[in-house]
N, C-alpha and C positions, 0 to 999 in steps of 0.2 A: 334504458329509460329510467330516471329517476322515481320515489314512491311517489309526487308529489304530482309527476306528468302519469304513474299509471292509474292514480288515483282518478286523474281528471278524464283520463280515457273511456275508465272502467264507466265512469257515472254519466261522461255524452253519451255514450254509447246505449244505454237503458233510457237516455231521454228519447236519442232515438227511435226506440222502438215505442217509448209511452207517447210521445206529443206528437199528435198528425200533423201533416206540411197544411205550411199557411197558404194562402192562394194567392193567384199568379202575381208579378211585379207588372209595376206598381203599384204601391197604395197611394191613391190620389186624395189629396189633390198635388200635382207638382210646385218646387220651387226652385231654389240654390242657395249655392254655398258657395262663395266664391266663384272659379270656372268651372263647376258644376253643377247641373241639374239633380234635384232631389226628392225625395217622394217624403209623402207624409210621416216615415217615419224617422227620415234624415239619412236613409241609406242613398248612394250615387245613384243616379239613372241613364245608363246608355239608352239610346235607342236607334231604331232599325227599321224604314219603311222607306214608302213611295211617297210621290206626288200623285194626285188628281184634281186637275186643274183642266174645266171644261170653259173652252174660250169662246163659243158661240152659244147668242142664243137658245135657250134661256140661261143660259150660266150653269146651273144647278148640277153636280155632279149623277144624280139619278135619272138624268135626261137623256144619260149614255145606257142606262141597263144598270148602272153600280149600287150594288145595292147587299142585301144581308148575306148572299153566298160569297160577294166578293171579299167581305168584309171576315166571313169565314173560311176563307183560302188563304189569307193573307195568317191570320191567327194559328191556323197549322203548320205556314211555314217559317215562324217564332217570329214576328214583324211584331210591332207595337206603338206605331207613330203613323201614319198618313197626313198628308201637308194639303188643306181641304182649301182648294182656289174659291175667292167672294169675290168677285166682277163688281167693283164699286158701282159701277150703270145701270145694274140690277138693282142694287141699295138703294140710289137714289137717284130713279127716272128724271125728276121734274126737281127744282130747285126747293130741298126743305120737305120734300117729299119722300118718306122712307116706304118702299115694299116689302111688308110683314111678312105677305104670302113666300116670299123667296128668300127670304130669311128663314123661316117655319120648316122648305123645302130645305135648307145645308141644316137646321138643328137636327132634321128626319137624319141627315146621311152622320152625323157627329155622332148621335146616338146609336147608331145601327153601331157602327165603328169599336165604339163603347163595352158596350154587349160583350163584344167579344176583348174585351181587354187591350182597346185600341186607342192613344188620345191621339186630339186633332191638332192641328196646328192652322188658325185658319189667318188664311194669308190673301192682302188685297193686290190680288193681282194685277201686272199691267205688261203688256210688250208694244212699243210704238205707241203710246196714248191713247189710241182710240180706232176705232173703223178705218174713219174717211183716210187714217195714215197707213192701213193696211196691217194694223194691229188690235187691241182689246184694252179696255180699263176706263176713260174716263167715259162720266155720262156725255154725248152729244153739246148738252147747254154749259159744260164746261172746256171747250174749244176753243181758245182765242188765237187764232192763227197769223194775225195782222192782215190778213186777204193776199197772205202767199201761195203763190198755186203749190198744187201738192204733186209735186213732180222732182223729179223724176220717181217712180216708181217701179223701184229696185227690191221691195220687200222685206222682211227680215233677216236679217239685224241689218242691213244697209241701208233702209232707209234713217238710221239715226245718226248716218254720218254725210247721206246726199241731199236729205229733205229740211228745206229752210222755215216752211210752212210746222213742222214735225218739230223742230228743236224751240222756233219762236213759243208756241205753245206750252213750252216745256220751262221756256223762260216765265210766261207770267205764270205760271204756279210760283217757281222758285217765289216770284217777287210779291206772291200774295197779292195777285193786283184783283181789284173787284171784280166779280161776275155779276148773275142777276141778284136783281135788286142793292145792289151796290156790297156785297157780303165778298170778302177775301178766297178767294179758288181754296187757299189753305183754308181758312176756316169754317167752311162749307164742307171739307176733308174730315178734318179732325171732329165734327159736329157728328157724319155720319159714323167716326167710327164710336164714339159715344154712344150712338145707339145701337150699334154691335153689339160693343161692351154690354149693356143695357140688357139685351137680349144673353148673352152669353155668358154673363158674369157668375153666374152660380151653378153654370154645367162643369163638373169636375173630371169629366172626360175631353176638357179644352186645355191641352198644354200651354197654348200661349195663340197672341196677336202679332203675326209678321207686319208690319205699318206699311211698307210697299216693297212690292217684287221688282229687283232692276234698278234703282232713282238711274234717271239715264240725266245730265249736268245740262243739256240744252244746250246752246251756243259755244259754251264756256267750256266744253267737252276736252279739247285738245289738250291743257294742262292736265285734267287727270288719267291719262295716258303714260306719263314719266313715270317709268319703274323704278324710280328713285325716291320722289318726292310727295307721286300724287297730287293733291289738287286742294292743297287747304283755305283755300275758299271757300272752293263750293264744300267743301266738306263741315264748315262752320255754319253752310244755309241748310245743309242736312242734317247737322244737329238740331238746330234752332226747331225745324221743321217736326223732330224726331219728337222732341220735347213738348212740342205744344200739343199733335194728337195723344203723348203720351198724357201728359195734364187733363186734357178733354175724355180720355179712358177712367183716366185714378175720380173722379166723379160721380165713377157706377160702378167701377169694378176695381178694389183697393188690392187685389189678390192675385192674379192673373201675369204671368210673364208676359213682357213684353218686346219683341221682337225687333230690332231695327239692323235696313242692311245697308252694306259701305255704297259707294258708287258703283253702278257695275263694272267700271273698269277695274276695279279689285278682283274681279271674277277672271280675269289676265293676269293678273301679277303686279299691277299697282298699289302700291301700301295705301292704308287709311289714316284718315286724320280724326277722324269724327268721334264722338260723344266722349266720356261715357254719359248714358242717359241721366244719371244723378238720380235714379230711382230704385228703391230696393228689388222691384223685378224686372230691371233692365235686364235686357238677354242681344247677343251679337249674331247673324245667322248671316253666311257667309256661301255662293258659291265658285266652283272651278272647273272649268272649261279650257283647256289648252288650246291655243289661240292656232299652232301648226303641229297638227299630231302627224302630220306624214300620209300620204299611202297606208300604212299599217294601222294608226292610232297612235302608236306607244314606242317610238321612238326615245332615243336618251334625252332629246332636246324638252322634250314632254313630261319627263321625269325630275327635272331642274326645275322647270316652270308648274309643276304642281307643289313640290316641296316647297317652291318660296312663295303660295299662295298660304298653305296651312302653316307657314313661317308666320306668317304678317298677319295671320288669323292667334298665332298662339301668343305674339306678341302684344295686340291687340288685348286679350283676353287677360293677357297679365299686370297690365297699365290699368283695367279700367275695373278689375276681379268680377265682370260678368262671365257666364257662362257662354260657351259656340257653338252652333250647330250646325252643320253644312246641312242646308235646304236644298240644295241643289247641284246635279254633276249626272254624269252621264250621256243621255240621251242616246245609245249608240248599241250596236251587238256585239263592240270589239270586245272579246274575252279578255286578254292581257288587258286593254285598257282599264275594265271596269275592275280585272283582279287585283292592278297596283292600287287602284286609289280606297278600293276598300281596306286593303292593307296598310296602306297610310294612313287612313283614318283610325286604325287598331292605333299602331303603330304612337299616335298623338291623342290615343281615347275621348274621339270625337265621335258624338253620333252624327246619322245621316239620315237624309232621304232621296231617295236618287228619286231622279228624272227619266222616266214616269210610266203610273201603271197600263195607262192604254196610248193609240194612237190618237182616237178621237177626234177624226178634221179637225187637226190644231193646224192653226195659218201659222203659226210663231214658230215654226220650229226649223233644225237644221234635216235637211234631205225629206225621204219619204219617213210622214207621220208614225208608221205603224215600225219603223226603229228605233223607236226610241219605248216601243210597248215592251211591256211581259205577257198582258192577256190583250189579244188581239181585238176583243170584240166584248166588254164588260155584258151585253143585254143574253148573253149564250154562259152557260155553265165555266168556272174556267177549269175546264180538266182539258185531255189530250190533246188534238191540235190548236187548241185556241189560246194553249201557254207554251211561252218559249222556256223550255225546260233547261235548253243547255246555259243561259242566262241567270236563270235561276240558280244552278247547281254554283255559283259564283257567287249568288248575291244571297242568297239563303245561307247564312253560316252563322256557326256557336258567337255568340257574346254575351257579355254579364249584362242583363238587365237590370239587377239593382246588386249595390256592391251594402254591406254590410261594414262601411268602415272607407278609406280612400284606398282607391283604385293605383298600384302604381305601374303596372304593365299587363296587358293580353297582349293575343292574339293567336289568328286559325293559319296552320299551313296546311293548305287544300290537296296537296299531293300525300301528307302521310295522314291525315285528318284528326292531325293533335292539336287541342285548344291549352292552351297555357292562360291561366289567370293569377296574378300574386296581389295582395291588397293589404295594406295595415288597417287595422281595426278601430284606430282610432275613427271618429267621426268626424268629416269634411268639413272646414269650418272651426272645426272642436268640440269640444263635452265628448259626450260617449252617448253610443247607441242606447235601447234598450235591451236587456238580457234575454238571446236567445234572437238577437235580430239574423235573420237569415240575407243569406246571397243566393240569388237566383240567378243562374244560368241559363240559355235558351240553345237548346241541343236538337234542331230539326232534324225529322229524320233523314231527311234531301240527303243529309253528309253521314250519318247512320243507322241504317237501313237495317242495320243486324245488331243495333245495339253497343253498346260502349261501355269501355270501363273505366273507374277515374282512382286518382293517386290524390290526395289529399295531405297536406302536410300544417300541422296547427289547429285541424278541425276536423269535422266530423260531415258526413252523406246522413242528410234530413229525408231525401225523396227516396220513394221506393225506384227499384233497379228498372230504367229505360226509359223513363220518366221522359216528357219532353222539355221541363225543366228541372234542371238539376238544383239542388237544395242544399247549403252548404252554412255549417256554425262552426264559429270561432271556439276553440276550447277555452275554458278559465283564463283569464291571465296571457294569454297567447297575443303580441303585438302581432305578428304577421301570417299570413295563410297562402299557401300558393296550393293551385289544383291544377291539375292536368285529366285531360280527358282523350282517349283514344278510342278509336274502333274495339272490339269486340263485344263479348258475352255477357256483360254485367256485373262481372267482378271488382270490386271493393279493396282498397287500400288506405288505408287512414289513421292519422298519428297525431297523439299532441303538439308534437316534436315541431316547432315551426323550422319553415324552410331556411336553406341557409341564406348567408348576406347577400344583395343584390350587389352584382360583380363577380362572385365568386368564380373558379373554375370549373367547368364542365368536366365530370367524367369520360374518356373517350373509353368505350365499350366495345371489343371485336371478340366472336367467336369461330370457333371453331370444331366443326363444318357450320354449312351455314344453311346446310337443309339435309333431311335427312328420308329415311323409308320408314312409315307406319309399319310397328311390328315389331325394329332392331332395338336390342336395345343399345344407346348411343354415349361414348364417353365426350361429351363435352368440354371443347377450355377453353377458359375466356381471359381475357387479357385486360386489364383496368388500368389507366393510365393518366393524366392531367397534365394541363400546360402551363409550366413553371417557370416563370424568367425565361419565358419564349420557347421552353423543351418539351416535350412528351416527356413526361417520368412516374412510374409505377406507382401505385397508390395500394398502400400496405393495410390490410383489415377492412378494405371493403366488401360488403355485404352482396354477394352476390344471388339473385332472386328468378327463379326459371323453371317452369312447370312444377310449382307448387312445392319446391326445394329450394335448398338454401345452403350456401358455401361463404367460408371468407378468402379473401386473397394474402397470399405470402407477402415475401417483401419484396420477391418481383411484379408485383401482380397480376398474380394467375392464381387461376380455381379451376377446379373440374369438378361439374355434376355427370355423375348418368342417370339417365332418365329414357323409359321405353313410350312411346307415344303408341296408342290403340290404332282397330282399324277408322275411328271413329274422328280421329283428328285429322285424315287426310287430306290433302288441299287445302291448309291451311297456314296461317304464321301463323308463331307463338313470340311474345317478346321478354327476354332477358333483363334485368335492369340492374344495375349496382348504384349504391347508397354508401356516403361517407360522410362524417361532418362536416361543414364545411364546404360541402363543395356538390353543384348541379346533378341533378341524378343524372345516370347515363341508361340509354338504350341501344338493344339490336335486337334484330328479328331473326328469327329460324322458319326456316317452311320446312314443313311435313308432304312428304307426298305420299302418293299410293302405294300402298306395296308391290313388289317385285313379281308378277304369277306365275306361277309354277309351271 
């Protein structure tokens, strides 16, 4: 290490211990920076939650039980987004008539949310238009059906491909054609959600306004079904559309993202045509549903047709430099399903909110309601049977909630329960952060239960050991940081030294033995190697690191430590790791077992 990186180590290092951790991510209020969302101090914001979206009567998500324990269950398991459903027919019963009182009722459940370092997303929901089509959304005196019978009644999602009454309806919106007293169905729309905005404009725990769940095309539907082309027509009446409640918002609320989603046949695999909104807090929220997961879920055919969802979502996002948010996915208990797509979403540093936190007699959904829950019953405590655990232990995992700089890759592998984050420093957008800007990690305990240790490369551990968010500064001068986080004890790893180049090659790390008896003491060799113009070849002077010793490698690359392990480590791994410039740290693991009795 040069005097210049031990200089800078020596002095994070005593800030560490002088300057206490800031408190949790975000600092609201939120914005963006291009395709990312940003908090007030210009660091990235991933985020991590659910939907609650209560479709009957009276609308209001506290009508299920949701309420301040839920909102504190959800905060232990590092979530930080909930996607808060507004039933426009609750908004406005009677033409021009807005209900305070259930507005008053979602500000209660916004701020509970809050409290606990949660923002909302509140989004006008709709599936099938309305009741009488065996769905939710518009008020009643906004139905203009032409007096087509509302048959066949096939339900959701079929009725928006058999119901003629259901798509006509759907048309005079499009067409802004007069309702009562002669005012445009659209501009009756966008009027109500002005007085959202109105209401909601200076709550700083509201991430943003979704403008509608679904736009389903009406008659016109069949073009945007082409997985080539999509439907730019109607994709030009949903911009038009997007733009003018957005206009009707920026009136009351200049601040606020704003949310607009493709057709839902994008939520299949049809690309978009629409916007961008032409407003500084334009935002794009996108979701994906595989149209034929199989018998299983997650079939290969399932895997093609999600990837070229979040394809056409990142393409999207880079045309128009709004930020994405998948609002929706899921609904389901498939493991493998729900573990590829959140991996995908690492994978393209998108946040989410899956689909959804309870059952809740929703008529809209696919199969029995209560699969598509995590807490079965929001009005009961959510502890032991009323949470689906093994669901959780999937959707519960490590991610940056605010990056300190741009984000250029994570992700959790659920099987060894290592988080990998690497991020340059510069600030999303441009300029520079301010000094001492932290990154926050969210390290539930779901995934470590006994605690963890992180490797730090470029910066310094802000938070104390076990933290449920991990706290993480850039050194002086340092462009890039990469951390990694694994299971155990608590132990600390930390260097000015930034990581090597993205690309680089991987260390491959083997030892030998690979487990051993508490007690012996054991001669260790390990073997360091990298892949070179497609070869394994020996990597000479790397540092090799393994219970609290340290060796370099020849120019074959080999080391040997010995090292005696107590009775106190047994049943356990310990991991090995070798370090070279240049090139991916490498790991292996050793298990310790019991000793031998006499």
């Amino acid at each position: 290490m040069s005097l210049r990186l031990l200089i800078c180590a020596v002095v994070a290092g005593l800030l560490a211990v002088a300057t206490p951790a800031a408190s949790a991510a975000p600092a609201l209020p939120l914005g963006h920076a291009g395709r990312f969302v940003t908090d007030a101090q210009g660091r990235v914001v991933i985020l991590h939650g659910y939907n609650m979206v209560y479709k009957r009567p009276p609308y209001a998500p506290d009508a299920t039980g949701f309420g301040d324990d839920d909102a504190a269950f959800l905060a232990a398991e590092g979530y930080n987004t909930v996607r808060v459903g507004v039933i426009y027919k609750a908004v406005e019963p009677a033409p021009g008539v807005y209900d305070d009182a259930y507005l008053a009722r979602i500000a209660n459940t916004v701020d509970t949310l809050g409290r606990h370092g949660i923002v909302s997303m509140l989004d006008f929901h709709q599936d099938l238009y309305n009741e009488t089509f065996q769905g939710e959304g518009w008020p009643d005196w906004a139905v203009q059906d032409d007096g087509l019978p509302h048959e066949p009644k096939s339900g959701f999602p079929a009725n928006y491909l058999v119901m003629p009454a259901l798509q006509h309806a759907f048309d005079h919106f499009w067409n802004n054609d007069p309702g009562p007293g002669g005012v445009g169905l659209q501009d009756r729309y966008a009027a109500a959600w002005r007085h959202v905005a109105d209401r909601f404009g200076s709550n700083r725990s509201v991430l943003g306004y979704e403008l509608m769940n679904e736009p389903w095309p009406g008659t016109a539907w069949q073009p945007c079904a082409n997985p080539s082309t999509g439907c730019p027509a109607f994709d030009a009446t949903l911009t038009a559309f997007a733009k003018r409640s957005t206009a009707a918002i920026r009136q009351v609320d200049r601040r606020t993202l704003v949310f607009y989603e493709p057709a839902v046949l994008f939520n299949f695999g049809a690309p978009t045509n629409a916007g961008p909104l032409g407003d500084p807090g334009g935002a794009f929220a996108f979701h994906d549903y595989c149209l034929s997961p199989g018998p299983s879920g997650h079939d290969s055919s399932c895997d093609t047709f999600d990837d070229t969802v979040f394809a056409n979502a990142a393409g999207h996002a880079a045309r128009t430099q709004e930020p994405n948010l998948l609002t929706e996915f899921g609904a389901t208990d498939d493991a493998i399903l729900l573990g590829k797509m959140v991996a995908r979403a690492d994978r393209n540093m998108v946040g989410w909110q899956e689909w959804h936190y309870c059952g809740c007699s929703d008529p809209t959904t696919s199969g029995p309601g209560d699969t598509q829950a995590i807490v079965l019953d929001p009005s009961r405590p959510p502890t032991g049977s009323n949470v689906k655990s093994a669901k959780l232990a999937i959707l519960s995992r490590p991610y940056p909630q605010a990056v300190a700089g741009t984000p250029e890759s994570f992700g959790f592998d659920p099987d060894t329960h290592r988080f990998d984050l690497r991020y340059r420093t510069a600030r999303a957008g441009g300029g520079a952060l301010a000094s001492g800007a932290l990154t926050e990690i969210a390290l539930p305990a779901r995934q470590y239960p006994r605690g963890y240790d992180v490797a730090v490369e470029g910066g310094t551990v802000r938070s104390r050991a076990g933290a449920a968010t991990l706290q993480v500064a850039a050194c002086a001068g340092v462009r890039e940081v990469g951390v990694n986080v694994t299971s155990g004890t608590g132990r600390v790893r930390q260097t000015c030294t930034p990581p090597p180049p993205l690309g680089a090659a991987l260390i491959h790390l083997s030892a030998s033995p690979r487990s051993t008896r508490a007690g012996r003491r054991v001669r260790f060799a390990f073997l360091a190697r990298a892949r070179v113009n497609g070869r394994l070849r020996p990597v000479k002077g790397a540092r090799i690191r393994f219970g609290g010793r340290n060796a370099r490698t020849d120019r074959r690359g080999r080391a040997v430590i010995f090292k005696r392990f107590g009775a106190s480590h047994r049943n356990r791994r310990y991991t090995a790791r070798a370090f070279a410039r240049n090139l991916r740290t490498g790991h292996v693991s050793v298990r310790v077992r019991a000793s031998r009795r006499r």
